[in-house]
C-alpha positions as CSV (number, residue, x, y, z in Angstrom):
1,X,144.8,122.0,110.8
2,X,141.5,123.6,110.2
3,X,139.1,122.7,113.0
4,X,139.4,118.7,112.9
5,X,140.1,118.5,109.6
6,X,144.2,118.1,108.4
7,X,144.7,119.6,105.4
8,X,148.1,118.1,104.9
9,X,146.2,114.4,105.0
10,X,145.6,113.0,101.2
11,X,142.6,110.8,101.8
12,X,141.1,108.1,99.5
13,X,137.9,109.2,99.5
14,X,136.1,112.5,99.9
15,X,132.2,112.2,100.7
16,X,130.1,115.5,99.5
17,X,126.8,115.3,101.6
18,X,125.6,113.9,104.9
19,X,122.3,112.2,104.3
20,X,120.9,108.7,103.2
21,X,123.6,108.6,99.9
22,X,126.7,110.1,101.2
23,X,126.4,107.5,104.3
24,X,125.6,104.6,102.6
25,X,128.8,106.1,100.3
26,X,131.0,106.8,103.2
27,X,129.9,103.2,105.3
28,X,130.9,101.4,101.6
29,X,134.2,102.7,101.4
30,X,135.1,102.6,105.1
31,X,134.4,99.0,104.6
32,X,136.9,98.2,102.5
33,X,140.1,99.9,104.0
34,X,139.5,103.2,102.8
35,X,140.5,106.5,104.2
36,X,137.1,108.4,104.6
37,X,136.3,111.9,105.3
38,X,132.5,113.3,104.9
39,X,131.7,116.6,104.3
40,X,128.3,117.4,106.3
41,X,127.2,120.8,105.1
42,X,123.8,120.8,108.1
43,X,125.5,121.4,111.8
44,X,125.8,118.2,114.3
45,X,121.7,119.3,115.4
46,X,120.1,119.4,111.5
47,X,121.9,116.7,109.9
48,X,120.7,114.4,107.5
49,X,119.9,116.1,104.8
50,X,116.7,115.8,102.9
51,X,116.1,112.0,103.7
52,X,115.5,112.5,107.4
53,X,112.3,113.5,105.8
54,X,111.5,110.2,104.5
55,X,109.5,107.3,105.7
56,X,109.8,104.1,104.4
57,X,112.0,101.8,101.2
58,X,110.6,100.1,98.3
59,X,112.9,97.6,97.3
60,X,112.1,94.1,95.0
61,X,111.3,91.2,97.5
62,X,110.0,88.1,97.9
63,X,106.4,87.3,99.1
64,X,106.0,87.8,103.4
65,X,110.0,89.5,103.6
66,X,108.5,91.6,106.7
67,X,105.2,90.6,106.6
68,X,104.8,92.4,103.0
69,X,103.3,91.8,100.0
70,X,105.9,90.8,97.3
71,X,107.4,92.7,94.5
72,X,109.7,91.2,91.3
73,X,111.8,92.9,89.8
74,X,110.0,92.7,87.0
75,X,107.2,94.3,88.4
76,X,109.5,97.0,89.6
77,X,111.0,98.2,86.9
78,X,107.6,98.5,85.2
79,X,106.1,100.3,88.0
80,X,109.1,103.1,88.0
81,X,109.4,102.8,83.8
82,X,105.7,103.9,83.8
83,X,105.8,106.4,86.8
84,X,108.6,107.6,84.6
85,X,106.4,107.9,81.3
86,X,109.2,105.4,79.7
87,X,112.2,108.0,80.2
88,X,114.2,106.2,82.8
89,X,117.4,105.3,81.6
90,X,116.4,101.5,81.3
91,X,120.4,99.9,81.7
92,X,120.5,101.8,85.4
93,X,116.7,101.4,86.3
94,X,117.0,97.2,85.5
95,X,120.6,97.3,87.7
96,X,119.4,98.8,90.5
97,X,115.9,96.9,90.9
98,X,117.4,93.6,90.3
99,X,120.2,94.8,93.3
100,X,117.5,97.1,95.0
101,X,117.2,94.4,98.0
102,X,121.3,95.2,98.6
103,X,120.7,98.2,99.7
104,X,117.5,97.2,102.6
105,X,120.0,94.4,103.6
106,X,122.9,96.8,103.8
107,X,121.1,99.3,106.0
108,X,119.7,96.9,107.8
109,X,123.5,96.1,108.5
110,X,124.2,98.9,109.5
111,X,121.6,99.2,112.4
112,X,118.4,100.1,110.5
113,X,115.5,98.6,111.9
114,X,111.9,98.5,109.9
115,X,107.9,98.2,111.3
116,X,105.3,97.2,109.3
117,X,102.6,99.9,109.0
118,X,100.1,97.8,108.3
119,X,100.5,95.7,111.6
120,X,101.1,99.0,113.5
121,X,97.6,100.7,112.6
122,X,98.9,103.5,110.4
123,X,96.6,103.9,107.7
124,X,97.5,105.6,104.3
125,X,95.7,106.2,101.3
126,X,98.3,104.4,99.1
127,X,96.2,101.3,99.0
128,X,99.7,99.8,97.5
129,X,101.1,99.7,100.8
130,X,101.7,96.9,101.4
131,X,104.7,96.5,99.3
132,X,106.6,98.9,101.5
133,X,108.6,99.2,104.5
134,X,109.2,101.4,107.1
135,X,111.8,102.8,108.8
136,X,111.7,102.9,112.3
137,X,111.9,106.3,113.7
138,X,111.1,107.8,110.2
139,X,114.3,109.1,108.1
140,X,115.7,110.7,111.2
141,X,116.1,107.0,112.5
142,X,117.6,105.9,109.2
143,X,120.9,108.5,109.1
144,X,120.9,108.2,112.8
145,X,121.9,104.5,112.4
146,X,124.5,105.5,110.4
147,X,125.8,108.1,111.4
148,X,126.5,105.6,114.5
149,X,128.0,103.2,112.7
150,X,130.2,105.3,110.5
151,X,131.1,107.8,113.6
152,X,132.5,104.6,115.8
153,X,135.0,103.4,112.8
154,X,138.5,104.8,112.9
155,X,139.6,105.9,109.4
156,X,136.4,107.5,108.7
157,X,136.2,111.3,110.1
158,X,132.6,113.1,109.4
159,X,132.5,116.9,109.6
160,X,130.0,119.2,109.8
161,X,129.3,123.1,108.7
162,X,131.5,122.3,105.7
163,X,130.0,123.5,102.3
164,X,131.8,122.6,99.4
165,X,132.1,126.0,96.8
166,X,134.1,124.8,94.3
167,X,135.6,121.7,92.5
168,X,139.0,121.2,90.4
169,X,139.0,118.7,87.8
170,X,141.5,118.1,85.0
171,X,140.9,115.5,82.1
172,X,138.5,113.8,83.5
173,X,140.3,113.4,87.0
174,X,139.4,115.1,90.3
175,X,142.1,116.8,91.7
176,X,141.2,118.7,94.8
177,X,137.8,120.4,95.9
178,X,137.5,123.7,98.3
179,X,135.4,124.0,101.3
180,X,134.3,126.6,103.8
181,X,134.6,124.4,107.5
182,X,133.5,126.6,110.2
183,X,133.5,129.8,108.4
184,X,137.2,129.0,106.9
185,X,138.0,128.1,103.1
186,X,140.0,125.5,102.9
187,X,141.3,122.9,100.2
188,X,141.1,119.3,100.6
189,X,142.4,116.6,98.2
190,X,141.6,113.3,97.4
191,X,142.1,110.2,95.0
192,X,138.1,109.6,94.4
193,X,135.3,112.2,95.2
194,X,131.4,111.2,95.5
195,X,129.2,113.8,95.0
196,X,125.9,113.1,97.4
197,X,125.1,116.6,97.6
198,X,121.3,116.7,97.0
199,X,119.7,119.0,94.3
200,X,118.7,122.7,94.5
201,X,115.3,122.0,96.4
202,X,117.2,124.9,98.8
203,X,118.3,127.5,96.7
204,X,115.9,130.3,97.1
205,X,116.8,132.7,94.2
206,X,117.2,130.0,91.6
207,X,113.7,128.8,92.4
208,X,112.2,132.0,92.5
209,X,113.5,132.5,89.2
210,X,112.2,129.1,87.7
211,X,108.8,129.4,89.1
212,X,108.1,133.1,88.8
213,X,105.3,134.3,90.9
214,X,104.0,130.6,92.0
215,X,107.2,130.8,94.1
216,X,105.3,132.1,96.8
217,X,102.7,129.4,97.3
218,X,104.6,126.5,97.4
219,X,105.9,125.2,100.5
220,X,109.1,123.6,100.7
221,X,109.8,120.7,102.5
222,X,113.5,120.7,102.9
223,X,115.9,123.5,104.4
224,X,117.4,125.8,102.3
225,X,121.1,124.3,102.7
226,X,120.9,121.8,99.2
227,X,122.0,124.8,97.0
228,X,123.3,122.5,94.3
229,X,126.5,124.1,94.4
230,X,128.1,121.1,93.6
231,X,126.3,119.7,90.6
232,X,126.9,123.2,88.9
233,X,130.2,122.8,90.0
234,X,130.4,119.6,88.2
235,X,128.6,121.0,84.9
236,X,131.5,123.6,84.3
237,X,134.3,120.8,84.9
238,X,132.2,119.2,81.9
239,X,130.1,117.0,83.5
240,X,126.9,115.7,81.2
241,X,123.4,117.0,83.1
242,X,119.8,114.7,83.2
243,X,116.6,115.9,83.9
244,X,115.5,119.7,83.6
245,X,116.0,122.5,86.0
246,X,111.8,122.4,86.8
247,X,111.1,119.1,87.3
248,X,111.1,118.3,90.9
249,X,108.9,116.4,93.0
250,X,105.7,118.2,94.5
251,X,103.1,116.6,96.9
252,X,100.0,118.0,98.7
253,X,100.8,119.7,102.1
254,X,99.2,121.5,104.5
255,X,99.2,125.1,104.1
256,X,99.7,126.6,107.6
257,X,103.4,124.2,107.6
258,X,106.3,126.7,107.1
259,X,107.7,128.1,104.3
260,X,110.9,126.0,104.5
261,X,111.6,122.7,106.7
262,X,108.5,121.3,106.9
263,X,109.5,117.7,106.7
264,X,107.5,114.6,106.5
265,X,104.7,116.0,109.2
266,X,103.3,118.1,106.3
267,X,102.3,115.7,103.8
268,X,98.2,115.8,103.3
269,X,96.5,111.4,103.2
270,X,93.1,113.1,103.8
271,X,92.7,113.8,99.6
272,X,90.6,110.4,98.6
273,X,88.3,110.4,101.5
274,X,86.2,113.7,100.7
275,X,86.3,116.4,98.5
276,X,88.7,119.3,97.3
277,X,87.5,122.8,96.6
278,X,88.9,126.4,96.0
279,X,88.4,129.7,97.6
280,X,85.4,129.9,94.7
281,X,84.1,126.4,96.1
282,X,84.8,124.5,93.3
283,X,86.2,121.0,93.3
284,X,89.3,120.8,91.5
285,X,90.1,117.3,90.7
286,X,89.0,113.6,90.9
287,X,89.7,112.6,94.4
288,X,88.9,109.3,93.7
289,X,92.3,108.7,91.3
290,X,94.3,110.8,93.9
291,X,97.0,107.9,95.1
292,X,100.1,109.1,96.0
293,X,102.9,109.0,94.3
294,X,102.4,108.1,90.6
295,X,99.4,110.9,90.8
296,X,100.8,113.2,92.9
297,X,102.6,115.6,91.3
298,X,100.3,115.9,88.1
299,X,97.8,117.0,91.1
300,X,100.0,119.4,92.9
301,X,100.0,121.2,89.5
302,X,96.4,121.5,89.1
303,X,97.0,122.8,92.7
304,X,99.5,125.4,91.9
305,X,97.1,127.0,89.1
306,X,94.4,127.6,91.9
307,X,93.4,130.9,93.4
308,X,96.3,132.0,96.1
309,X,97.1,128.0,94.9
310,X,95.0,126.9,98.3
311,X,92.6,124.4,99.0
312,X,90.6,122.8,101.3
313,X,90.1,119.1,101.7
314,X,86.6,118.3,103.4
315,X,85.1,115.3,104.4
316,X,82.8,114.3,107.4
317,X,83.3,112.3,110.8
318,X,82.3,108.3,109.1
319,X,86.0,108.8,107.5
320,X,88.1,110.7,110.3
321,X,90.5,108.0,111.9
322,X,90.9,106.2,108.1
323,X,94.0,107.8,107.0
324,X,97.0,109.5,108.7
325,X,96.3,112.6,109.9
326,X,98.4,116.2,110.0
327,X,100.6,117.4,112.5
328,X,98.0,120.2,112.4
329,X,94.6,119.8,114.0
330,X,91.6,120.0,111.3
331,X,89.2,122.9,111.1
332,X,86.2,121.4,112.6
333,X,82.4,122.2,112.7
334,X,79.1,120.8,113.3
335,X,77.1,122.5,110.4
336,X,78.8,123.2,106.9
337,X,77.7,126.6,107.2
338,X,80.0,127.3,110.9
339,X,82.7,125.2,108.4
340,X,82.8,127.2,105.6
341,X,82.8,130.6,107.7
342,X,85.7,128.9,109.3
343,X,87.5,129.0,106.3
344,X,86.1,132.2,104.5
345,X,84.4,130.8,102.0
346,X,80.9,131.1,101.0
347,X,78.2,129.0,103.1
348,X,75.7,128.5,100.6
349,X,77.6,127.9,97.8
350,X,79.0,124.8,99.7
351,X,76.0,123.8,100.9
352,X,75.0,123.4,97.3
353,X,77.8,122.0,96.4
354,X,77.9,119.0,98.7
355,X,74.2,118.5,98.2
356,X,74.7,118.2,94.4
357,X,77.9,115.9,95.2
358,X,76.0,113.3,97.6
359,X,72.6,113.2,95.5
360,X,75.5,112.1,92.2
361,X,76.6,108.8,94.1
362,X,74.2,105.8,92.9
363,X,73.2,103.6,95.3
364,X,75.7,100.9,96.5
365,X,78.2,102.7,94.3
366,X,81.5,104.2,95.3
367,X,81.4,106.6,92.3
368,X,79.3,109.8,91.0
369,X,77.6,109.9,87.9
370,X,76.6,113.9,86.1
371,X,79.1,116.1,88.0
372,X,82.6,117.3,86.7
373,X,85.0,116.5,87.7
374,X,83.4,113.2,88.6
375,X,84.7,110.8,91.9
376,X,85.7,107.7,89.8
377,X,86.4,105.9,93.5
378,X,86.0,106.1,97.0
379,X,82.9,108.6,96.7
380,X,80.3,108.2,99.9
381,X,77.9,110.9,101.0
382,X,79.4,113.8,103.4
383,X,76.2,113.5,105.7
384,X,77.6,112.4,108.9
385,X,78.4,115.7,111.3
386,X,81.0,117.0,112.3
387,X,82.3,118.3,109.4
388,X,86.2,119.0,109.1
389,X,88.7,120.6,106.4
390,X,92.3,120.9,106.1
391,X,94.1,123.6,103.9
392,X,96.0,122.5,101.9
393,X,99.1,124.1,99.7
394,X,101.4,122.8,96.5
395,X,104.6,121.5,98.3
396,X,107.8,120.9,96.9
397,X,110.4,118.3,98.3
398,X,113.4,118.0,95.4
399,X,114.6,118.7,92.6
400,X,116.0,116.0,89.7
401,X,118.5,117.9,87.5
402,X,121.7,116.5,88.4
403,X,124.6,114.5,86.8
404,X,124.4,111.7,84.5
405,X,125.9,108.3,86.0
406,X,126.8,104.9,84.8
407,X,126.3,101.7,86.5
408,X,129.3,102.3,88.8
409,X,128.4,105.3,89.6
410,X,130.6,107.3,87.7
411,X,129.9,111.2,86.7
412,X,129.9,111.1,82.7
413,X,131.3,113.7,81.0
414,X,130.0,115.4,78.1
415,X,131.9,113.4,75.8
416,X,130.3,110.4,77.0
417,X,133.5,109.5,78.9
418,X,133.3,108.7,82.6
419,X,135.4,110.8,85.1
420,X,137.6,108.4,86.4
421,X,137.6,109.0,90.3
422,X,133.8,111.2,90.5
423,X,131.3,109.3,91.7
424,X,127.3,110.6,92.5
425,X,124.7,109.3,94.3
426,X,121.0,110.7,95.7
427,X,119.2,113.1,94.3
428,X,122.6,114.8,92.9
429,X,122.0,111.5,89.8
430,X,118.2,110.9,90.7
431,X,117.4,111.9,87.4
432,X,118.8,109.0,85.8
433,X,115.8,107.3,86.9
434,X,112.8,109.8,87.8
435,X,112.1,111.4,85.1
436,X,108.9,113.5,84.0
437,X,105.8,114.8,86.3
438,X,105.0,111.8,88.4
439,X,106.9,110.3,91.2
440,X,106.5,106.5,92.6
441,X,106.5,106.9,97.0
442,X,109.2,105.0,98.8
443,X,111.9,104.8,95.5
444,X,114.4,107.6,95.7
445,X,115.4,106.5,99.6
446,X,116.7,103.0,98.3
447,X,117.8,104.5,94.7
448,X,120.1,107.1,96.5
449,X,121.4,104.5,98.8
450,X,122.0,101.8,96.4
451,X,124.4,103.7,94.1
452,X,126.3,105.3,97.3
453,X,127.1,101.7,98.2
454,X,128.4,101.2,94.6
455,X,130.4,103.9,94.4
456,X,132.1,102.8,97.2
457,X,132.9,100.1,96.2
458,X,134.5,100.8,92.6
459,X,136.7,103.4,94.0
460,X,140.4,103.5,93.2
């Protein structure tokens, strides 16, 4: 015995990862009789992974399913193929959205309950909205639900502080994994293994190295426990790899969140209403085209070339209330001078600069004409004191080099064949899907999900 954990016991399944995948992996097989044991590397308190950090799903639906606004299929793969720039593997992308409402009603199952944002008074600048659904009490509510369910089901053992370090596979077949539980190695065997392990969004060194000195301004949403450990793992027992080791996905955050954990409270909505400047007082970007999602990341990169790769957004008190706020405070003032002395920059060269921007928005239009970078939408004069800013930083939430899958969620080896009892799901096989610079809001939750439930259910 090694804590709770016998290591004479051959179980059917082992689950790698504790979060919105490896539970929806874990619930899947339990369901069908098999003999389950999940491999949490957070403690009891942190669990969850990177999708307690999430909000809501986007799944295809029919018109008024919660109150929302419907979504084909159709219209769903489109939306990812194009937030993808056309590289989403286009067999798995038209399985899962055709399936993609399994995986809400599976949830839902399981003890997942959803609110409607817009009935609820949160507003956020994806104007899109309406098409998505969220979770109520956030991520953390999501794996909580599940972890209930799964925890109350005999057969099905979770435990936690166990890292998995290395994994032994012959031929194409798993054989056995090892495991430091509670400080102690320890190797555990199994007929099937599913990999739901996350990416490397946690592994400091290795992102140091990919991102050189730019390391140091981005902040990074998720702990540093997703080393990716086990994807490399699976790479030198021949696994075939998707997506490249610097893709990732990186939205706007404000810059006083830590360096590491930051979560979903650090996520900037404030962008579109106002305008974004430098330490030099120069806007950066078109504000108007900032939407979330599809835009962000292309954004977060202009943001990351920026001096000290800071920010402010500013905007005035006839938009305060319209979006979702920070978990900081804003830096508030009642002059623009007393504002930009707040944030060390230069008074009169923002002064300037917001007379130049209000006297380049025609009248009854919501756009500038003669400044660059223009406001294509959503431009009104900043006249209206108090004036308020938020800092803002390039943040960084995963990463989407993992394994490649097929539509039973099998690992494929480099040959092209599958590993007959490997299985992935999450963000370990997110890039299957999402691919390239941009990102779609609301996807990888239901993605991750989807295929856990599928590989636990083709198991042998």
């Amino acid at each position: 015995m090694l804590g709770y954990v016998n290591l004479d016991q051959r179980y059917d399944v082992i689950v790698g990862g504790g979060g919105n995948a490896g539970l929806c992996a874990a619930i899947s097989a339990c369901e069908r009789g098999k003999r389950v044991l999940v491999l949490v590397k957070d403690s009891y308190e942190t669990r969850g992974g990177h999708s307690k950090y999430s909000e809501c799903v986007l799944v295809a639906h029919e018109e008024g399913w919660h109150g929302l606004r419907g979504l084909s299929a159709d219209d769903y793969y489109k939306l990812v193929m194009r937030s993808s720039k056309g590289n989403a593997d286009p067999k798995l992308l038209k399985f899962f959205v055709e399936n993609s409402m399994r995986y809400a009603e599976f949830v839902e199952r399981h003890g997942v309950r959803w609110i409607n944002d817009l009935k609820h008074g949160i507003s956020h600048y994806r104007l899109e909205s309406p098409n998505r659904l969220y979770m109520l009490g956030g991520g953390q509510g999501l794996v909580n639900a599940l972890y209930h369910w799964l925890e109350r089901r005999s057969g099905c053992k979770v435990v936690y502080n166990a890292e998995i370090v290395r994994i032994n596979a012959e031929d194409g077949v798993f054989k056995s994994l090892e495991a430091i539980i509670n400080g102690s190695r320890a190797t555990l065997r199994a007929d099937n293994l599913i990999l739901a392990t996350g990416g490397f969004e946690g592994n400091v060194e290795l992102l140091r190295r990919i991102w050189g000195e730019r390391f140091e301004y981005i902040r990074f949403r998720a702990s540093t426990v997703n080393t990716g450990l086990p994807i490399f793992e699976m790479e030198r027992n021949g696994a075939a790899m998707v997506g490249r080791m610097d893709e990732g996905i990186h939205p706007i955050v404000d810059a006083r969140v830590p360096k590491f954990n930051g979560g979903v409270i650090d996520r900037d909505y404030s962008i579109p209403f106002g305008i974004t400047v430098n330490v030099n007082v120069e806007r950066i970007f078109d504000e108007g085209l900032y939407a979330g999602g599809v835009t962000e990341v292309t954004y977060t990169r202009i943001l990351l070339e920026q001096p000290g790769g800071i920010a402010y957004s500013i905007f005035d008190s006839k938009v305060w209330g319209m979006f979702k706020p920070h978990a900081y405070p804003p830096i508030k003032a009642d002059t623009l001078e007393d504002l930009a002395r707040k944030l060390e920059l230069d008074p009169d060269r923002l002064v300037s600069l917001v007379k130049r921007f209000n006297s380049s928005i025609m009248p009854g239009k919501d756009y500038t004409v003669g400044i660059e970078p223009p406001k294509s939408r959503n431009a009104g004069p900043m006249d209206t004191p108090p004036f308020y800013a938020y800092p803002l930083a390039p943040g960084f939430s995963f990463t989407r080099y993992g394994v490649k899958v097929n539509e039973e969620a099998r690992v494929i080896r480099r040959n092209n064949r599958p590993f007959e009892n490997v299985f992935a799901a999450g963000t370990t096989m997110v890039g299957n899907i999402l691919t390239g610079d941009e990102y779609l809001g609301c996807f990888d939750i239901p993605l991750g999900g989807f295929f856990g439930i599928v590989a636990g259910e083709n198991l042998w």
